[in-house]
C-alpha positions as a Markdown table, in Angstrom:
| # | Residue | x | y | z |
|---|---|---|---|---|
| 1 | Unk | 90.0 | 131.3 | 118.4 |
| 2 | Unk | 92.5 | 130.6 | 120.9 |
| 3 | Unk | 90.2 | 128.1 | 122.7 |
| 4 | Unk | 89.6 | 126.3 | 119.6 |
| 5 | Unk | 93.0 | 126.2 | 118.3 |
| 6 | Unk | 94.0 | 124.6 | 122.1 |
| 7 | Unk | 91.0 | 122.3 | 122.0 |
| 8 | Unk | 92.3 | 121.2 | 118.6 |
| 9 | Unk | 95.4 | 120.1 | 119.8 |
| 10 | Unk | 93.9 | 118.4 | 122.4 |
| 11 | Unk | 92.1 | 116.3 | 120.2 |
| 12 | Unk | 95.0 | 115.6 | 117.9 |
| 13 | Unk | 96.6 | 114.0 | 121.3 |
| 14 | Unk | 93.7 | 111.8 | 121.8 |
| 15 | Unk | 93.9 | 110.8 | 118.6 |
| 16 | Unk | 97.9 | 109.8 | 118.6 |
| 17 | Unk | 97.8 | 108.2 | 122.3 |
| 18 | Unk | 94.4 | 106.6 | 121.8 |
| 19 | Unk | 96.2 | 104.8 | 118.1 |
| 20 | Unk | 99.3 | 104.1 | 120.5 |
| 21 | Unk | 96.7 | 102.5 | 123.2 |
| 22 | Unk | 94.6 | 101.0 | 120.7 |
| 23 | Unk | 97.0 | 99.2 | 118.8 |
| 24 | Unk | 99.1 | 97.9 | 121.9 |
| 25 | Unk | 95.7 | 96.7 | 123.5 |
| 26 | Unk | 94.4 | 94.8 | 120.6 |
| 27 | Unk | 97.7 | 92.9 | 119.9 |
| 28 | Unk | 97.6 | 92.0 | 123.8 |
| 29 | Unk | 94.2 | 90.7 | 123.1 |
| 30 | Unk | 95.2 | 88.7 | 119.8 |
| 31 | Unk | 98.0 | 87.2 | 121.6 |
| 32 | Unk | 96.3 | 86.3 | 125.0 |
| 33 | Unk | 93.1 | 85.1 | 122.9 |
| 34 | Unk | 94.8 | 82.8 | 120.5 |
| 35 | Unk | 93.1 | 85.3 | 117.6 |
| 36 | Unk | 95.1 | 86.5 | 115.0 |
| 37 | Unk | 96.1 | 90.4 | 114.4 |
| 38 | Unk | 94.5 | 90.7 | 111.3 |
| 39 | Unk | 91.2 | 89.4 | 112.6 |
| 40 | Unk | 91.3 | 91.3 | 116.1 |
| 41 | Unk | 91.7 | 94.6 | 113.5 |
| 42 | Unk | 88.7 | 93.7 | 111.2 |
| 43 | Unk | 86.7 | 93.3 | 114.4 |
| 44 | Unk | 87.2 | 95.1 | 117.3 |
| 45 | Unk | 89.5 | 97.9 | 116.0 |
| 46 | Unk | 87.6 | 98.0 | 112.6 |
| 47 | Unk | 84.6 | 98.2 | 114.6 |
| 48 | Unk | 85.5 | 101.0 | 116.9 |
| 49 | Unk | 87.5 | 103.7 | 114.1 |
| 50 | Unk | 84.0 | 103.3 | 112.5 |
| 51 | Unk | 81.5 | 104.6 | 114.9 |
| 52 | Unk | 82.2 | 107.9 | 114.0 |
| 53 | Unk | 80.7 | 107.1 | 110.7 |
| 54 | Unk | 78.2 | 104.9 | 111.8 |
| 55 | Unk | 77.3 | 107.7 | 114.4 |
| 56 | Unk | 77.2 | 110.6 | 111.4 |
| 57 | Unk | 75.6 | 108.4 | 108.9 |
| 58 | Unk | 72.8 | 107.3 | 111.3 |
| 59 | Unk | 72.1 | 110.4 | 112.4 |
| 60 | Unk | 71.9 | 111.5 | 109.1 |
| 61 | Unk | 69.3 | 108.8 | 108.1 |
| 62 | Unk | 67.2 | 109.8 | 110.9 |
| 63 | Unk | 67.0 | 113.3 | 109.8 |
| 64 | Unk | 66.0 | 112.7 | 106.4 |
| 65 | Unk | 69.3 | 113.7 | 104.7 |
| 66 | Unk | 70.5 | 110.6 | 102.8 |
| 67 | Unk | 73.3 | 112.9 | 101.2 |
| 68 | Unk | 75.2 | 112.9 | 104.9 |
| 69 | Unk | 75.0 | 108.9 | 105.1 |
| 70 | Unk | 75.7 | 107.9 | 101.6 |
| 71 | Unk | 78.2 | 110.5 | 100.7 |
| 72 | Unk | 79.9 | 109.7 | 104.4 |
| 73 | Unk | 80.2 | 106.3 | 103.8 |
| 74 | Unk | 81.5 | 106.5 | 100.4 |
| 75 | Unk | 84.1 | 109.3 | 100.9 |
| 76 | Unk | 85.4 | 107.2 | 104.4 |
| 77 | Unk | 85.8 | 104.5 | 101.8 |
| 78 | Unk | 87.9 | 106.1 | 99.8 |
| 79 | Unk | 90.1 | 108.3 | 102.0 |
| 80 | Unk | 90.3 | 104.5 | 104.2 |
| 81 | Unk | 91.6 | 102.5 | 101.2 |
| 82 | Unk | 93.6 | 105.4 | 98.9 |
| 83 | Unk | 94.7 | 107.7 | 101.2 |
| 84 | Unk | 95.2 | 105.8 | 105.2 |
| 85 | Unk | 96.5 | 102.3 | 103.0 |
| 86 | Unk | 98.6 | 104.4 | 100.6 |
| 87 | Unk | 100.2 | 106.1 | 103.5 |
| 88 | Unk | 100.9 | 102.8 | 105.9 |
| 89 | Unk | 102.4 | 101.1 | 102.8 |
| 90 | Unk | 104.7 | 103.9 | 102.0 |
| 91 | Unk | 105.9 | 103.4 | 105.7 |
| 92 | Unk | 106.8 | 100.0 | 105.3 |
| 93 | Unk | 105.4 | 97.5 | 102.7 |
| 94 | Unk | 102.2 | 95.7 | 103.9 |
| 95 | Unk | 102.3 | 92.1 | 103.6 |
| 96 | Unk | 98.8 | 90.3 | 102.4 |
| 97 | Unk | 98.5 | 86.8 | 103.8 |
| 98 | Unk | 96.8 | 84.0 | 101.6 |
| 99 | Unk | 93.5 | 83.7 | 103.8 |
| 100 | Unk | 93.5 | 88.1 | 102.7 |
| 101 | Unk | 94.3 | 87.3 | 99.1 |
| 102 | Unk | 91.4 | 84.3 | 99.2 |
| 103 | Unk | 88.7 | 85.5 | 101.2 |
| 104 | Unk | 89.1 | 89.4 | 102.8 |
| 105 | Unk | 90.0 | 91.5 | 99.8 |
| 106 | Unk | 87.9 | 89.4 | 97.4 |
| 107 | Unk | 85.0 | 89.8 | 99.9 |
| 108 | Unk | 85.6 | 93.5 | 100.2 |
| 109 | Unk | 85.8 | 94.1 | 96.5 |
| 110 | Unk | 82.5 | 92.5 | 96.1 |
| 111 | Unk | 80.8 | 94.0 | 98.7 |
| 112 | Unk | 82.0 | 97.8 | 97.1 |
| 113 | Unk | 80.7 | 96.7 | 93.6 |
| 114 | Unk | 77.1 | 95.4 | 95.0 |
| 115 | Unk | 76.9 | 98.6 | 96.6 |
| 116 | Unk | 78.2 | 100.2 | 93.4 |
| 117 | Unk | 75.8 | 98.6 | 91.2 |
| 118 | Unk | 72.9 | 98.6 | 93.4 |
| 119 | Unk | 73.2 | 102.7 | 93.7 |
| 120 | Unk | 74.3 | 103.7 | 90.3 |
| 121 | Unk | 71.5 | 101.1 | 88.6 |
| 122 | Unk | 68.7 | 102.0 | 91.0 |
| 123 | Unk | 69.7 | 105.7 | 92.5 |
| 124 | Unk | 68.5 | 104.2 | 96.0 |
| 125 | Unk | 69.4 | 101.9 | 99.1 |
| 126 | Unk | 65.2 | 100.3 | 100.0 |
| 127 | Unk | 65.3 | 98.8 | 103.4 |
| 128 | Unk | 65.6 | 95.3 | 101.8 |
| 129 | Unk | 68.7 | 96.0 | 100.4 |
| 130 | Unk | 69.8 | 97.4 | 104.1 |
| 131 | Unk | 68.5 | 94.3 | 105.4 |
| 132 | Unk | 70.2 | 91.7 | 103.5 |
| 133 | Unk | 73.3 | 93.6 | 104.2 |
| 134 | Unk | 73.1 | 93.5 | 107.6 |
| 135 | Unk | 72.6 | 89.5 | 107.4 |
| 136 | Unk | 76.0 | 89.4 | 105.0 |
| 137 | Unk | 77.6 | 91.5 | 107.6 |
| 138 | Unk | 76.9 | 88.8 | 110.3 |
| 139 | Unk | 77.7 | 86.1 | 107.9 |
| 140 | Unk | 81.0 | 87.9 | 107.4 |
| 141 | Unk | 81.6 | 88.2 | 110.8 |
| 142 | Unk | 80.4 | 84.3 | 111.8 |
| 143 | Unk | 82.9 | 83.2 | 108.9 |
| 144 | Unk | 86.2 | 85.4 | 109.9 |
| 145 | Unk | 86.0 | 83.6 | 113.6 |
| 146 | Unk | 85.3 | 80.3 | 112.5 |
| 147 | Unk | 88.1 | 79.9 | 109.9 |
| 148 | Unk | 90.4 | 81.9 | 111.5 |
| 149 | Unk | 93.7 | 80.0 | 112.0 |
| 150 | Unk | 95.0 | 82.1 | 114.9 |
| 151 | Unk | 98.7 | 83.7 | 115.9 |
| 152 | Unk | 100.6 | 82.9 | 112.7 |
| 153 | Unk | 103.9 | 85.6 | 113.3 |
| 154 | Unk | 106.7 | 85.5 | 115.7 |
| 155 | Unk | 106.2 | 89.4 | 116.7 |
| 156 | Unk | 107.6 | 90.3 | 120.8 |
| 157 | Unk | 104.4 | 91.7 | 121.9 |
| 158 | Unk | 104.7 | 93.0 | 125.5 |
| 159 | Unk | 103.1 | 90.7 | 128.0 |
| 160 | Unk | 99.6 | 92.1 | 129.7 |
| 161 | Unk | 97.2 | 91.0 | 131.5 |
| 162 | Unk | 93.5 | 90.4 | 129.8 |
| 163 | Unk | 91.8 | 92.9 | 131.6 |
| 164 | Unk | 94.9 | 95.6 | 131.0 |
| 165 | Unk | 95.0 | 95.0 | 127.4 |
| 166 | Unk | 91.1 | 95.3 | 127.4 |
| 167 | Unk | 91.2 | 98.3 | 129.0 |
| 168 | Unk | 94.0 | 99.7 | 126.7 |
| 169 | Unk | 91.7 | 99.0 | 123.6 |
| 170 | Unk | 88.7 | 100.8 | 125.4 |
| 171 | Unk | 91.3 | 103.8 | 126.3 |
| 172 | Unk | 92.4 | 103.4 | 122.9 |
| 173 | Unk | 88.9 | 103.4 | 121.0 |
| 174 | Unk | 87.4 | 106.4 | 123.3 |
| 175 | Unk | 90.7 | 108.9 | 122.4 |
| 176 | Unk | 90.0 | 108.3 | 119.1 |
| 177 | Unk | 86.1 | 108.8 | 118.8 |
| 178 | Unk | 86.6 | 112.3 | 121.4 |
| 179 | Unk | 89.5 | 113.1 | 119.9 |
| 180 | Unk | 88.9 | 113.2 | 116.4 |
| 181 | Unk | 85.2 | 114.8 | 117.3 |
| 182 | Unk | 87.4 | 117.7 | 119.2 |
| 183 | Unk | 89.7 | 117.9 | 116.2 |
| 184 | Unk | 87.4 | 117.9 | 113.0 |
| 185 | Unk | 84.8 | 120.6 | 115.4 |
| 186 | Unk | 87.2 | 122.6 | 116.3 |
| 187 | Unk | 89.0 | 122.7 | 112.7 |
| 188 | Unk | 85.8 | 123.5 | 111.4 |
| 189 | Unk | 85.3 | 126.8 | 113.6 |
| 190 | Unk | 88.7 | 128.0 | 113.2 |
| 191 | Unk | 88.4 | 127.2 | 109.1 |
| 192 | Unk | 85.3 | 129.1 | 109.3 |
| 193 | Unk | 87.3 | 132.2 | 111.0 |
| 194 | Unk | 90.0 | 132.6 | 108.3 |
| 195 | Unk | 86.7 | 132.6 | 106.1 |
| 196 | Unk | 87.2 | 129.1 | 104.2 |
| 197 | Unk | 84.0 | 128.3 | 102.7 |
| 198 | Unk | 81.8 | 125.5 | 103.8 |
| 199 | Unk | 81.9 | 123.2 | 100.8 |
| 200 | Unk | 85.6 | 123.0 | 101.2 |
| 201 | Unk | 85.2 | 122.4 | 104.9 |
| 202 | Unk | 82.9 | 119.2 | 103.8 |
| 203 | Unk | 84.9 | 117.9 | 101.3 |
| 204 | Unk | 88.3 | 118.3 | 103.4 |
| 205 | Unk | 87.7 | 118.8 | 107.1 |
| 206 | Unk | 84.7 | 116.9 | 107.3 |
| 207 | Unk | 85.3 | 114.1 | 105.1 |
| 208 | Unk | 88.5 | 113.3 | 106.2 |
| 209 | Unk | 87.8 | 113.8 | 109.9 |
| 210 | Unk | 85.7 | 110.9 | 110.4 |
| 211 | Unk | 88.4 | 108.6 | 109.5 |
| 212 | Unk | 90.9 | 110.3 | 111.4 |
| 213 | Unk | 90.5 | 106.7 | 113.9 |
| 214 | Unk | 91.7 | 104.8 | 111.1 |
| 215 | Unk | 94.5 | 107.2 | 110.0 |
| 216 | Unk | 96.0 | 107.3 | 113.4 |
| 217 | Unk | 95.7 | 103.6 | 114.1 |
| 218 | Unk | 97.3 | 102.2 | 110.6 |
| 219 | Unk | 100.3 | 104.5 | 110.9 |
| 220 | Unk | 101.0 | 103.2 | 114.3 |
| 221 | Unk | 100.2 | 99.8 | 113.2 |
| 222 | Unk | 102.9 | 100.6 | 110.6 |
| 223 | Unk | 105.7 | 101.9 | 112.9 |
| 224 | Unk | 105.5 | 99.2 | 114.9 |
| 225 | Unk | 105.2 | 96.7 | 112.3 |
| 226 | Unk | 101.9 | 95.2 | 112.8 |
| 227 | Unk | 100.8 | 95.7 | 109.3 |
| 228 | Unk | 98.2 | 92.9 | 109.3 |
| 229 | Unk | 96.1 | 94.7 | 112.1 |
| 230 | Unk | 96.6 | 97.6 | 109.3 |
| 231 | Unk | 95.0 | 95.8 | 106.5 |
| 232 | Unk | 92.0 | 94.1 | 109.1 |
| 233 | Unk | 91.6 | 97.9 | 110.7 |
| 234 | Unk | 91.4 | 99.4 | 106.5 |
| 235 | Unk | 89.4 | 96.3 | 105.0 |
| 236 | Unk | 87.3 | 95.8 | 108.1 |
| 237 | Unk | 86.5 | 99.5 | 107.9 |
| 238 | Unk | 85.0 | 99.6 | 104.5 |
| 239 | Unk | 83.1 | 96.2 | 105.0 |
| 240 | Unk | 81.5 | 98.0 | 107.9 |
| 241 | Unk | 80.8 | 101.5 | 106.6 |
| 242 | Unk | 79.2 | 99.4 | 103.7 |
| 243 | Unk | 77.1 | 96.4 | 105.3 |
| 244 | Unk | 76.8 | 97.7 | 108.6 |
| 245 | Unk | 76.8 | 101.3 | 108.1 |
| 246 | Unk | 74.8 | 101.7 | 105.5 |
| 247 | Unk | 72.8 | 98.3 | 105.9 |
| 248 | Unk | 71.8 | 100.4 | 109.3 |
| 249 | Unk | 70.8 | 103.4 | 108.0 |
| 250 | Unk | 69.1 | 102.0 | 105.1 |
| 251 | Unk | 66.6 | 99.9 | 106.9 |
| 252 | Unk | 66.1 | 103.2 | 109.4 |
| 253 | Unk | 64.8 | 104.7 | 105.7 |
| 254 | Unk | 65.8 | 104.1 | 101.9 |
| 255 | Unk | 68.7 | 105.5 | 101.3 |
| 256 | Unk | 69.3 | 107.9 | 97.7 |
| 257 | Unk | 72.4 | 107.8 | 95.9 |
| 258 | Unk | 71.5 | 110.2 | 93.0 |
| 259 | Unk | 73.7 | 112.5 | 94.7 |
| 260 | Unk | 76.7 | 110.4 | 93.6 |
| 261 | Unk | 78.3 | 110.8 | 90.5 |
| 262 | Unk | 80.1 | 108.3 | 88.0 |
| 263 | Unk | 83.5 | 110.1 | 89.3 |
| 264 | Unk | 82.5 | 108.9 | 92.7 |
| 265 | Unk | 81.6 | 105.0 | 91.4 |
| 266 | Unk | 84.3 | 104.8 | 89.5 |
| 267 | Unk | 87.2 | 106.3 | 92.1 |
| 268 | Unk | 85.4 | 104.1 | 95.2 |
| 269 | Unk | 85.7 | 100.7 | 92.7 |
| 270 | Unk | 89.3 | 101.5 | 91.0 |
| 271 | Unk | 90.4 | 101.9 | 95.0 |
| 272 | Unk | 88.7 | 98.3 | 96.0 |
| 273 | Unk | 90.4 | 97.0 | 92.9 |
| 274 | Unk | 93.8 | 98.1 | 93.4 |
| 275 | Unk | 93.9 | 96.9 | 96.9 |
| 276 | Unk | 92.9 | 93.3 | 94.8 |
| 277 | Unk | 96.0 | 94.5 | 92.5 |
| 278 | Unk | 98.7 | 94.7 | 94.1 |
| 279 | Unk | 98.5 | 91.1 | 95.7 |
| 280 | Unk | 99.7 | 89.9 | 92.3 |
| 281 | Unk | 102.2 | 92.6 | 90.6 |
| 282 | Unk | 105.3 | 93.7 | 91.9 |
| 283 | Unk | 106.2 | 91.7 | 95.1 |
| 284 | Unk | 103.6 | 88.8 | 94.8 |
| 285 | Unk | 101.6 | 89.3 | 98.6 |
| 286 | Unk | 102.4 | 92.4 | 99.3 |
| 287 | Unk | 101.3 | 96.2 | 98.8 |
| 288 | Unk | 104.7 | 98.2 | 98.0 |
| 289 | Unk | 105.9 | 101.5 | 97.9 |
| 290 | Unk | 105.2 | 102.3 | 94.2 |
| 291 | Unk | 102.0 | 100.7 | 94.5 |
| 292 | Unk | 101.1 | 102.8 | 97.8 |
| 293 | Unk | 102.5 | 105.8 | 95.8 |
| 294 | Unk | 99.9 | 104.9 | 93.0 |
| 295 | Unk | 97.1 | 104.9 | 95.7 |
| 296 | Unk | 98.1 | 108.2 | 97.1 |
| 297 | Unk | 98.7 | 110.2 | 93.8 |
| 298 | Unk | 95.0 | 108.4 | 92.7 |
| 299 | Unk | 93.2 | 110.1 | 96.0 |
| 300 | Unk | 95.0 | 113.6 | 95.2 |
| 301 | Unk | 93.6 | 113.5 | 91.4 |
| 302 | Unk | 90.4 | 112.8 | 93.0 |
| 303 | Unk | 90.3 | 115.8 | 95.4 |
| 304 | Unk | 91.8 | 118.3 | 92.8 |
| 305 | Unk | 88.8 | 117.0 | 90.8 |
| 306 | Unk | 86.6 | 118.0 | 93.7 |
| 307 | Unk | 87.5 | 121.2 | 94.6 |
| 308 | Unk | 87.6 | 122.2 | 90.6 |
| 309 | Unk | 84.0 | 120.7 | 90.6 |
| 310 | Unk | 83.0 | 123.0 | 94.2 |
């Protein structure tokens, strides 16, 4: 027990120096590269807090078990947009540029509701589907380049070298996938010696610990008032768990969703939907506090509907 509780720890260090590294390194990069934040964190920090998903849901395509991919990819979703967004905004409002009102949260709200209908209407992912949403996803990725319109804020960002600030986002991206694999492991043994039972180690420890990346990164985002690499790290998150992810493991082997319920549809929509929301009530462009608070109390009603359902 003792060992786990110190490897725990360990991991929980990773995780808050590899956000610190990560988000330093990948502002570096946006500056030196002309790129904006926002884009840099749908890419390349979107990209890296989701190979632990894309690790657990490939692996769990390969072994058969469609429940572990699906139900991964969905609950990252959710925890990503209700949960990590909710929490960031409450830290300091998260501004939503026109190119995000436009093009990224649209695209992301239509990308949850294909996945949405497609599951609910035919209780599977076939490898066509998986296919065509892996060519979106490149599409997607093609289109956020070529229209970007580059550094747009005023921000001090700390002058470093390419290769440093490179090497800070690799730093960055490898504490976060070791640490949060130390820290949702080693939570699960020590859960499992106080004698929690497994299902709520799936639904809490496990569920949540695979977006424990994201988590860590937004809220430094947040403190250091880089909420557009926020947003791009939460939106580009979901667009990957969904095309990529699952357009992955789908075309590895169909995919079932029967093991969704409506609850699940309906919270993973309503969470894409608010996110579209909010960047038209209250302060026009912006997620605020009460909206944020909204997202948060949304996500708790969820899991109390969970563990009443276990």
């Amino acid at each position: 027990m003792t060992i786990q509780i110190l490897l725990l720890i360990v991991g929980l260090a990773l995780i808050v120096f590899g956000a610190e590294w990560l988000v330093d390194g990948a502002s570096a990069v946006a500056r030196r590269a002309g790129i904006s934040e926002f884009v840099i964190g749908l890419t390349i920090v979107g990209f890296g807090t989701s190979c632990p998903e894309l690790v657990v849901s490939l692996t769990g395509a390969l072994e058969g078990n469609a429940d572990i991919s699906v139900g991964n990819v969905v609950g990252s979703n959710i925890f990503n947009t209700l949960l990590i967004l909710g929490m960031t905004a409450v830290i300091a409002p998260v501004a939503v540029t026109r190119a995000n009102s436009r093009r990224d949260i649209p695209i992301a709200l239509l990308v949850t509701f294909i996945f949405c209908f497609l599951g609910f209407a035919g209780g599977t992912i076939n490898r066509v589907e998986g296919i065509l949403f892996l060519v979106v996803f490149v599409g997607y990725m093609f289109y956020c380049f070529r229209t970007d319109t580059g550094i747009t804020g005023g921000d001090e960002v700390k002058e470093r070298s390419l290769g440093l600030a490179l090497l800070l986002v690799a730093a960055g991206l490898g504490g976060l996938i070791v640490g949060g694999r130390l820290f949702v492991d080693n939570a699960v043994l020590v859960a499992r010696a106080i004698g929690v039972s497994d299902k709520f180690i799936a639904i809490t420890l496990l569920a949540g610990g695979t977006s424990l990346p994201e988590l860590a990164t937004c809220i430094v985002a947040a403190a250091k008032k880089k909420d557009q690499l926020a947003l791009g790290n939460i939106l580009g998150s979901n667009v990957f768990n969904i095309l990529l992810i699952l357009g992955a493991s789908a075309t590895v082997t169909p995919l079932s969703t029967l093991a969704l319920t409506w609850m699940d549809y309906g919270v993973l929509l309503i969470s894409a939907v608010m996110v579209w929301l909010w960047t038209y009530t209250g302060h026009r462009n912006r997620v605020d506090r009460w909206e944020a608070a909204l997202m948060l109390l949304t996500f708790f009603g969820y899991y109390a509907w969970l563990f009443v359902k276990l």
